[in-house]
C-alpha positions as CSV (number, residue, x, y, z in Angstrom):
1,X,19.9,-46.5,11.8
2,X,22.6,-44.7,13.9
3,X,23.5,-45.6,17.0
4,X,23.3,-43.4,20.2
5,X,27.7,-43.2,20.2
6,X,27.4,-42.6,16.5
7,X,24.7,-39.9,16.2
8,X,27.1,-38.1,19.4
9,X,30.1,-38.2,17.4
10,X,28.4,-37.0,14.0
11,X,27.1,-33.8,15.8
12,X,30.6,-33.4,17.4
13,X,31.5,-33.0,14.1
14,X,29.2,-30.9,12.9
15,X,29.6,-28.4,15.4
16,X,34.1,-28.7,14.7
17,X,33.2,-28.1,11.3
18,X,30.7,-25.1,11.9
19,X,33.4,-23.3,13.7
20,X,32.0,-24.2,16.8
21,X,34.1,-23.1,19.8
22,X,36.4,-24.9,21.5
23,X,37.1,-28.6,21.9
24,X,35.9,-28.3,25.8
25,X,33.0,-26.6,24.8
26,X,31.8,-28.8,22.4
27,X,32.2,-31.6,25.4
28,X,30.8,-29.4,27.4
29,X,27.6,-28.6,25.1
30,X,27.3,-33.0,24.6
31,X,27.4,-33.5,27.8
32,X,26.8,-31.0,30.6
33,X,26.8,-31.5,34.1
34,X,25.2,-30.8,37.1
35,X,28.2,-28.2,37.9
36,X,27.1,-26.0,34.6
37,X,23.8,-24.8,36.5
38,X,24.5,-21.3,36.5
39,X,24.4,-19.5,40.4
40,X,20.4,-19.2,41.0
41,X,21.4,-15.8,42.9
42,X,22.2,-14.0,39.6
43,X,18.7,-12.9,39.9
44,X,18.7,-9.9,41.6
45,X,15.5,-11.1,43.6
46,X,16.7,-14.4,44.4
47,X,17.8,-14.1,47.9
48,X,15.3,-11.8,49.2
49,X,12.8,-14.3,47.8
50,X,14.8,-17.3,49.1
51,X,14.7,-15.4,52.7
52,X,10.7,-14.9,52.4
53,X,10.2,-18.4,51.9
54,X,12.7,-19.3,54.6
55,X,10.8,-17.3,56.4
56,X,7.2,-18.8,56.1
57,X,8.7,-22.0,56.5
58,X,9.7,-21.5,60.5
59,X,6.7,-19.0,60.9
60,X,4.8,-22.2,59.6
61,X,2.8,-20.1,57.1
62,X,1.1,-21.7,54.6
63,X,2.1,-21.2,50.7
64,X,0.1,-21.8,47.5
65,X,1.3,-22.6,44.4
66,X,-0.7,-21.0,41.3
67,X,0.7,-22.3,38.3
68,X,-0.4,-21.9,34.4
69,X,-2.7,-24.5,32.9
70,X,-0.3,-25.5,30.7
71,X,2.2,-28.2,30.5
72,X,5.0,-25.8,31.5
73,X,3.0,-25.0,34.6
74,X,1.7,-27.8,35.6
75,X,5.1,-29.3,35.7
76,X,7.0,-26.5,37.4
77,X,4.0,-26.2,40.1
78,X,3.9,-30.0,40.9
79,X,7.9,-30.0,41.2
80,X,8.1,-27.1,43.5
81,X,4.9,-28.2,45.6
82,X,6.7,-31.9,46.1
83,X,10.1,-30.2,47.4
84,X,8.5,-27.3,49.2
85,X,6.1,-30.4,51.2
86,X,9.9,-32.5,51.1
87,X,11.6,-29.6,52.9
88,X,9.0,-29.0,55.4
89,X,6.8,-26.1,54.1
90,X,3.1,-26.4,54.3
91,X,2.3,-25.9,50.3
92,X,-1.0,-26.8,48.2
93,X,-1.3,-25.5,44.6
94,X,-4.2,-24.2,42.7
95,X,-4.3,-24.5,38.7
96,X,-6.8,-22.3,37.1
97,X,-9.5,-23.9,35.1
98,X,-8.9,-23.2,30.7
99,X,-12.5,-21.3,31.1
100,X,-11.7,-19.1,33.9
101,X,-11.4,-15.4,32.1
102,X,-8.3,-13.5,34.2
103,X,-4.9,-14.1,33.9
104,X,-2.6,-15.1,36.5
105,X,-3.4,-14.5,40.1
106,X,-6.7,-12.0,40.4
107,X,-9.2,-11.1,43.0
108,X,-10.6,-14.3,42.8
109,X,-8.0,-16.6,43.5
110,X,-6.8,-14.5,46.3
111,X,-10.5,-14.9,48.0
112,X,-9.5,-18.6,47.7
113,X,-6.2,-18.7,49.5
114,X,-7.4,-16.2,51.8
115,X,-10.2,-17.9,52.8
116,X,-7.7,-21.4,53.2
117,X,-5.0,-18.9,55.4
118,X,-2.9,-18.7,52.4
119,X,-0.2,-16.3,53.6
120,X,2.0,-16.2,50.5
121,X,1.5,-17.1,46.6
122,X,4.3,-18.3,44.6
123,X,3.1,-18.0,40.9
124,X,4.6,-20.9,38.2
125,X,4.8,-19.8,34.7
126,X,2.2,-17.3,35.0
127,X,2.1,-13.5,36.3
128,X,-1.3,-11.7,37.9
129,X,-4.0,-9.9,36.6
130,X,-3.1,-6.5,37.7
131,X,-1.1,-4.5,40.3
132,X,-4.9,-3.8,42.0
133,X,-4.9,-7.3,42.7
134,X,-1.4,-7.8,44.5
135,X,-2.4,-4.6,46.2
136,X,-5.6,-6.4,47.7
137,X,-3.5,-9.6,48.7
138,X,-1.0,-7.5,50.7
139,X,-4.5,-5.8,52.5
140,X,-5.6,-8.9,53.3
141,X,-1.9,-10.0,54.8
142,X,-0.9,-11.8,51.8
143,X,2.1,-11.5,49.8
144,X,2.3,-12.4,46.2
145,X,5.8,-13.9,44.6
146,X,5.7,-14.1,40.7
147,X,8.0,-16.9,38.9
148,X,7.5,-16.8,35.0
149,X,9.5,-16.4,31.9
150,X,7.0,-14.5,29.4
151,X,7.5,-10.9,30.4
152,X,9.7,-9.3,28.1
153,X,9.2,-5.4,29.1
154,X,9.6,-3.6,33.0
155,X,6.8,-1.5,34.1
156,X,6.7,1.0,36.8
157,X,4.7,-1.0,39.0
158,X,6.8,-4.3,38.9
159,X,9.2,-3.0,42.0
160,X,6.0,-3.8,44.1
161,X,6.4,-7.0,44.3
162,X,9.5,-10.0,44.0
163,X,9.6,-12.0,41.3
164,X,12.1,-13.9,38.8
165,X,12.1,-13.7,35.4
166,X,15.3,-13.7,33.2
167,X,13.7,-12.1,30.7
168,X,13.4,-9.1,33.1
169,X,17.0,-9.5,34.7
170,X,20.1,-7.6,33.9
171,X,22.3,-10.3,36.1
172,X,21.1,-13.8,34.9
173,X,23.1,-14.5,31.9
174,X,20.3,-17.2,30.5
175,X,17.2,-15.6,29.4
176,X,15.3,-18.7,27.5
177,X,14.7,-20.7,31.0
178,X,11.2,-22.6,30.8
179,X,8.6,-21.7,33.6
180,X,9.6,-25.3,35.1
181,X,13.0,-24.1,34.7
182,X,12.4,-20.9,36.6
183,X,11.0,-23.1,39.4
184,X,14.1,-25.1,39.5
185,X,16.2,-21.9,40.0
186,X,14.2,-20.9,42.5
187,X,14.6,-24.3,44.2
188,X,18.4,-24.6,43.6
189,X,18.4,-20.9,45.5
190,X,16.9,-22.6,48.3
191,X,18.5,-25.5,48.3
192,X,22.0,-23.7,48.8
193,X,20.5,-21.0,51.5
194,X,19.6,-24.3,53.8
195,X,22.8,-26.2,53.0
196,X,20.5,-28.8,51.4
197,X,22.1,-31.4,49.0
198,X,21.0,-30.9,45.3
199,X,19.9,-34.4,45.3
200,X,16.6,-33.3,47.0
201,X,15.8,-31.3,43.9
202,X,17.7,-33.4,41.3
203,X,15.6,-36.3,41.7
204,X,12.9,-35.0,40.2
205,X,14.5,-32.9,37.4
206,X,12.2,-35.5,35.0
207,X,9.2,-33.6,36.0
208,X,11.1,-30.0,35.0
209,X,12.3,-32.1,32.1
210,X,8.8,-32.3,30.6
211,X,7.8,-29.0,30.9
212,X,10.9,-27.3,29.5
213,X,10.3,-29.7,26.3
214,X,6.9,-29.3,26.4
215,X,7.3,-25.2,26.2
216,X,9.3,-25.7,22.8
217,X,12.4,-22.9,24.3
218,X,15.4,-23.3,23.0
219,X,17.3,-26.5,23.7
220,X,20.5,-24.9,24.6
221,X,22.4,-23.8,27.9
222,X,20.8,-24.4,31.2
223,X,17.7,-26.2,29.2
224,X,19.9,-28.7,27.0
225,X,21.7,-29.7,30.8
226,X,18.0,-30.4,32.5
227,X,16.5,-32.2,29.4
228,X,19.5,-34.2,29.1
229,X,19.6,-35.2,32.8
230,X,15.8,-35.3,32.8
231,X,15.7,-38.1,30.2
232,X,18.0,-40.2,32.2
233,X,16.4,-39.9,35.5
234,X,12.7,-40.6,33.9
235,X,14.2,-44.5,33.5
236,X,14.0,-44.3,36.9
237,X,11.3,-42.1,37.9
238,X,10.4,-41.0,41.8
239,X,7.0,-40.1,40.6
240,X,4.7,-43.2,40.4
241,X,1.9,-41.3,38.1
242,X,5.3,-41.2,35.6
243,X,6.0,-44.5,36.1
244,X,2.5,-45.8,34.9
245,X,2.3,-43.6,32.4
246,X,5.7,-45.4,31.1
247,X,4.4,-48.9,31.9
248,X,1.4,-48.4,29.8
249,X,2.6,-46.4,26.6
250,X,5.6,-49.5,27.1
251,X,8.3,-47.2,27.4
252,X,9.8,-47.9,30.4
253,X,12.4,-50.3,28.5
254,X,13.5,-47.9,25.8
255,X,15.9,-44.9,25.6
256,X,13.5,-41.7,25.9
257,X,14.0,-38.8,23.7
258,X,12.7,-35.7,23.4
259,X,10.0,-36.9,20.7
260,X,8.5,-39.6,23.0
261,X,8.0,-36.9,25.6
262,X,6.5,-34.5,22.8
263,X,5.0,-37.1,21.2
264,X,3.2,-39.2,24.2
265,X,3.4,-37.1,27.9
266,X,3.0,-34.1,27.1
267,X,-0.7,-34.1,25.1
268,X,-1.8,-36.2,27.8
269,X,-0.8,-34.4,30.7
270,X,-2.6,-31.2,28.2
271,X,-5.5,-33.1,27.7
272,X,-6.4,-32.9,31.5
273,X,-6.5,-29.3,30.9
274,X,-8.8,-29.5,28.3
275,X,-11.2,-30.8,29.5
276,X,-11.7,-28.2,32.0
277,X,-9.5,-30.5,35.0
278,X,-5.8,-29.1,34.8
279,X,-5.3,-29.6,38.5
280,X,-5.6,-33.4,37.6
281,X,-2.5,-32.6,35.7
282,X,-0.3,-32.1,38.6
283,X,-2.2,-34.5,40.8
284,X,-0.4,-37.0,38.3
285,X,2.8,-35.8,39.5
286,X,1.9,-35.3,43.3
287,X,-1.0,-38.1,44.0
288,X,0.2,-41.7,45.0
289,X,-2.6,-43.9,45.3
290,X,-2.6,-46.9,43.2
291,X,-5.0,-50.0,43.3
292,X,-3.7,-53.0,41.3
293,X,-7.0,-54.9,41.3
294,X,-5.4,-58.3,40.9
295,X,-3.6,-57.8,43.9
296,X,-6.9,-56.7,45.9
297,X,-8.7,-59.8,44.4
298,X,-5.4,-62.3,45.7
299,X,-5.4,-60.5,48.9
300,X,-9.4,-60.7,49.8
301,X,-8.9,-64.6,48.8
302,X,-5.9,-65.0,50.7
303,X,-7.6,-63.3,53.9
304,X,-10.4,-66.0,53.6
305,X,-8.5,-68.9,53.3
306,X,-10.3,-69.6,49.4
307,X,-6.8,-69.2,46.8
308,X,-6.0,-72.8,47.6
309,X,-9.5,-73.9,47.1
310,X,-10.1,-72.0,44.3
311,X,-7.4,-73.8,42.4
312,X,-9.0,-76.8,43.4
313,X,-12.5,-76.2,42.4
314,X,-11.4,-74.8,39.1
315,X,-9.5,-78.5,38.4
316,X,-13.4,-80.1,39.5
317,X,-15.8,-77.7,37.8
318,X,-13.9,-76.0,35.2
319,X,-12.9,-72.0,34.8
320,X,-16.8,-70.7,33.9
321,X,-17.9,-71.7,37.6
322,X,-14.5,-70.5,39.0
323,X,-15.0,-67.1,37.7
324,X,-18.5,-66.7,38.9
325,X,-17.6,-67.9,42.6
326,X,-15.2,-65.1,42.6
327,X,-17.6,-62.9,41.7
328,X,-20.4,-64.0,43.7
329,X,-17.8,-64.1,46.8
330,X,-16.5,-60.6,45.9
331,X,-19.9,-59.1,44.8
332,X,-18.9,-57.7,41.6
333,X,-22.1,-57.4,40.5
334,X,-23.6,-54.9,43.3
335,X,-22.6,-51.3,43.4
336,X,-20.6,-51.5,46.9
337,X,-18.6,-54.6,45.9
338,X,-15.4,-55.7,47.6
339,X,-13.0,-53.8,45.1
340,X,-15.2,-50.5,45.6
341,X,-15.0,-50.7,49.2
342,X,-11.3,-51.2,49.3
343,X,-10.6,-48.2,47.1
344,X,-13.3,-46.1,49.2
345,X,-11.7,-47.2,52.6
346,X,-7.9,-46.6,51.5
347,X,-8.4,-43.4,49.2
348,X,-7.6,-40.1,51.0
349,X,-9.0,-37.2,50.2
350,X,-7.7,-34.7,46.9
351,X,-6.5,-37.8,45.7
352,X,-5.8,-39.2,42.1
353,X,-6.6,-43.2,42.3
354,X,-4.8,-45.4,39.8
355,X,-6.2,-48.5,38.5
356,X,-4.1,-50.9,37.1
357,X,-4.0,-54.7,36.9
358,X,-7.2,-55.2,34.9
359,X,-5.9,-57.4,32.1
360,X,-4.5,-59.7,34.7
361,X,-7.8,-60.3,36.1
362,X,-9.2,-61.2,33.2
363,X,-11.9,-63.6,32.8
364,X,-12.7,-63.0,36.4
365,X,-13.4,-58.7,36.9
366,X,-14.4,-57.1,33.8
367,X,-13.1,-53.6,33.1
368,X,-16.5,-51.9,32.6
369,X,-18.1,-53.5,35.7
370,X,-15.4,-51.9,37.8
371,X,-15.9,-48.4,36.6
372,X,-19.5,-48.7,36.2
373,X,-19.5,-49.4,39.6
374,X,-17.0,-46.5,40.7
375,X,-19.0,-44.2,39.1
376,X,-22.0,-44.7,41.1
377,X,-20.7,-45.0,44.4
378,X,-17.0,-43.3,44.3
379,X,-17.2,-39.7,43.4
380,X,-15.2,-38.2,46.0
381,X,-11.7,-38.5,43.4
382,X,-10.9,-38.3,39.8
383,X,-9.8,-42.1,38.6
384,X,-7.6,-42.9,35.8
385,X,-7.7,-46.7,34.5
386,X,-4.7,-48.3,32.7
387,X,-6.7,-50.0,30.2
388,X,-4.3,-52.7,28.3
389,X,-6.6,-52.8,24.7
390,X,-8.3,-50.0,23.0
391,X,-11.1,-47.9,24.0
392,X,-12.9,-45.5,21.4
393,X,-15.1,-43.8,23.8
394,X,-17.8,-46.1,23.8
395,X,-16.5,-49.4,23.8
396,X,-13.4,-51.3,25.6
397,X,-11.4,-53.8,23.9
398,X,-9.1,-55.8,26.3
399,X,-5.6,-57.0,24.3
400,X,-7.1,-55.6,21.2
401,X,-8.7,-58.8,20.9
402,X,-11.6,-59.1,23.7
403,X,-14.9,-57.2,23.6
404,X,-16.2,-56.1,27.0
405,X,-19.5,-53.9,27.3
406,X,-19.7,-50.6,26.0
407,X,-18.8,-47.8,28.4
408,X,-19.1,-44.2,27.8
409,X,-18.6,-41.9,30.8
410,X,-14.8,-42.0,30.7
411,X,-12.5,-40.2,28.0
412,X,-9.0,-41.1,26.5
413,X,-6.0,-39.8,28.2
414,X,-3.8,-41.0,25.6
415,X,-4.4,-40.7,22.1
């Protein structure tokens, strides 16, 4: 097997021998640098769009997000909704549903922002349904921005509204930018019109990173310089939902590539979508809210004064009586046990809660009695388990090894 120095040097020489270029832009094409970005205000729209959003941000407007159901739009709506929210601006996001029937942003969704004070939509790899329905936004006082990359032909009509698409520009010298990577640009325009350091945006170039891979666009220019900077940052990920995801698939040790990100992120973060909850998808981006239910079970014993007699009554009576003490203490066994209340009590709302921690609690909490449990008395949030073992649908296999009870209301996230 090559290593990573050797597998650089043999496409260095490939590309000498193809006639590619010059020396320093061979370097430049291995490894490009934050400096390559091209200048976000070759789009001719970009700084009256930057000056709109500048705009709603000291009128304190409020700003929705509508991004494509796709992993391309999911990504490049939960990156600009975290720095938008970073930067001050009163943003939610709204992904449409696989089943709904329109395109883009329609009569419908603009009831919905409406109807929350939405005062300007910012569209993520997606366009609208038709000019009648930007013309009914701006009625209402709304003002729709479109950010996509799939438009290959003008029409008459598109000089009603502001959007970015390098497809549709004369002045942007890159036209195979990913939705996610329109989002960026629009970013990096804002970024430089507030005198912000890049870092703001950099920092979460990972999330860009999946959905320009995911979007299969050429892996060249301005894409090759976020993938490649994407995959590094990811070691190191700001977004905890990320750095679960890692944890679990055990690749938070390894060297990512583009084929674990194909491969092992991407269909999951699709497979929210299809099964009719893409909104979940960015919540996995945006959502914080973890519960390591070890750490609840060493904290409620800890708060009682019992860990230090628990270790003693396990050395008298064995682990069997240990375990069911616990669990008589804690009330595993009633709907509204001490776990379930915790995660009630501390989960806001629109939130994603993360469950980890259940193999270390094994013999003690059982993973079906938790989200047995959670199902009948927590409904108010979508939960995703980290399950360490299989699960088939039906029935959970802790380590691969241990049979717990069948369960059948949740689905598999990852393949």
């Amino acid at each position: 097997m090559l290593d990573e120095k050797s597998t650089e040097e043999l496409i260095k020489d490939l590309l000498e021998k193809r006639g590619h270029e010059s020396q320093h832009q061979i370097e430049k094409f291995m490894n490009p640098e934050y400096k390559d970005f091209k200048n976000p205000f070759d789009f001719e729209n970009m700084e009256k769009i930057v000056n709109r959003i500048i705009s709603a941000r000291e009128n304190k407007e409020k700003i929705f997000i509508y991004g494509d159901y796709d992993v391309d739009g999911i990504s490049g709506t939960a990156f600009l909704t975290r720095f938008f929210n970073e930067i001050g601006i009163d943003t939610n996001y709204y992904i449409p549903s696989r089943n709904e029937t329109d395109y883009g942003v329609s009569k419908k969704s603009i009831d919905y922002f409406h109807k929350r004070q939405g005062k300007l939509v910012i569209t993520v790899d997606t366009g609208y349904n038709t000019i009648e329905d930007v013309r009914y936004a701006k009625n209402l006082g709304m003002e729709v921005i479109v950010t996509d990359h799939h438009k290959t032909v003008k029409e008459k009509f598109d000089d009603e509204i502001l959007y970015l698409n390098p497809k549709l520009s004369k002045s942007y010298k890159f036209q195979y930018l990913s939705g996610a990577g329109v989002a960026f640009k629009l970013a990096q325009g804002l970024c430089i019109s507030l005198g912000l350091d890049m870092e703001i945006i950099y920092k979460y170039l990972d999330i860009v990173m999946i959905g320009t891979i995911a979007d299969v666009v050429p892996m060249i220019d301005e894409n090759r310089l976020i993938i490649k900077k994407g995959l590094k940052i990811i070691k190191n990920t700001k977004v905890k939902g990320l750095a679960y995801l890692l944890n679990y698939l055990r690749l938070n040790k390894k060297t990512l590539t583009t084929t674990d990100v194909s491969y092992y992120i991407s269909p999951l973060i699709n497979s929210l979508g299809r099964v009719g909850i893409s909104r979940m998808g960015a919540d996995f981006f945006l959502k914080e809210d973890e519960f390591d239910l070890y750490n609840i079970i060493i904290d409620f014993l800890e708060q009682k004064n019992f860990l230090e007699k628990c270790f003693d009554f396990e050395k008298k009576n064995g682990l069997e009586k240990i375990t069911k003490a616990v669990s008589n203490s804690m009330k595993f066994n009633d709907d509204d046990s001490i776990i379930v209340q915790h995660i009630k009590d501390n989960t806001p709302d629109n939130a994603v809660v993360f469950l980890t921690g259940i193999g270390k609690c094994y013999p003690i909490l059982r993973s079906h009695k938790v989200l047995n449990n959670l199902h009948q008395a927590f409904v108010k949030a979508p939960v995703v388990m980290f399950f360490p073992g299989t699960y088939n649908e039906q029935e959970l296999v802790l380590f691969n090894e241990i049979k717990d009870d069948n369960y059948y209301r949740a689905f598999k996230l990852v393949k």
